[in-house]
C-alpha positions as CSV (number, residue, x, y, z in Angstrom):
1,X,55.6,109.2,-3.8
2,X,55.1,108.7,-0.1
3,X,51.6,110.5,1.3
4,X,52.4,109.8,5.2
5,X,55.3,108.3,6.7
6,X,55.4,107.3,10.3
7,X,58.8,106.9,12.1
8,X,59.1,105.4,15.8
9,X,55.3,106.7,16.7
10,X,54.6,106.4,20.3
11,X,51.4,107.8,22.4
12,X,49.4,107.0,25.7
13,X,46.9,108.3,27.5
14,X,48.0,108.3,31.5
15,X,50.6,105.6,31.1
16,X,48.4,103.6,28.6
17,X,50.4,103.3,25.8
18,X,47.9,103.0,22.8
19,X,50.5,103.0,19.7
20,X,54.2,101.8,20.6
21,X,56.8,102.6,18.0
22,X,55.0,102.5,14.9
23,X,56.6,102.6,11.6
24,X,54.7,102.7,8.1
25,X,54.3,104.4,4.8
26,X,51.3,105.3,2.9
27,X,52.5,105.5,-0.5
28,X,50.1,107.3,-3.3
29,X,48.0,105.4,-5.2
30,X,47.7,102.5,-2.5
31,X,44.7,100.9,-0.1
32,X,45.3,100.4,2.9
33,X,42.9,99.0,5.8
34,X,43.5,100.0,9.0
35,X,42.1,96.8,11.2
36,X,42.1,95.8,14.8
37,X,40.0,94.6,17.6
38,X,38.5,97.3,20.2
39,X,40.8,99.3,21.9
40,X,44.4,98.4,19.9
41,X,45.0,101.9,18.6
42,X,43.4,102.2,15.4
43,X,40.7,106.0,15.6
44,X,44.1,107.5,17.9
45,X,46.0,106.8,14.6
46,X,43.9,108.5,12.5
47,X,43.5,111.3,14.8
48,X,46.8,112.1,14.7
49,X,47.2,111.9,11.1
50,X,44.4,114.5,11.0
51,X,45.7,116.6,13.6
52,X,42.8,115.8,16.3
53,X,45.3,114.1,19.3
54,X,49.0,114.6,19.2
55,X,51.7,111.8,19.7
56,X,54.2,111.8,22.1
57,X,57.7,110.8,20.4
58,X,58.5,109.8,17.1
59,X,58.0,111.8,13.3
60,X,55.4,112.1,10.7
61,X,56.0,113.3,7.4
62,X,53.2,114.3,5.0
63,X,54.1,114.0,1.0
64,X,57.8,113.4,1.3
């Protein structure tokens, strides 16, 4: 069963573009680590999964 799915995520801040077309599926049951050097998008992903910043194109669908 999929948890999250991300299709075609995009978000910037002022013309920064901090996640560009992201695509992935947390599927139930599964780890997954979420690495990344400073700055390359990782806390704006989970704040959107949580509902803390909003993206500005693409889908997110929560438990299928």
């Amino acid at each position: 069963m999929n948890i999250i799915e991300f299709q075609n995520v995009y978000k910037d801040f002022d013309g920064v573009i901090v996640l560009n077309d992201i695509n992935y599926t947390f599927v139930q049951g599964s780890v997954t680590a979420i690495i990344g050097p400073s700055g390359s998008g990782k806390t704006t992903l989970l704040n959107i999964i949580c509902g803390m910043d909003k993206f500005n194109n693409g889908e997110i669908q929560f438990n299928d």
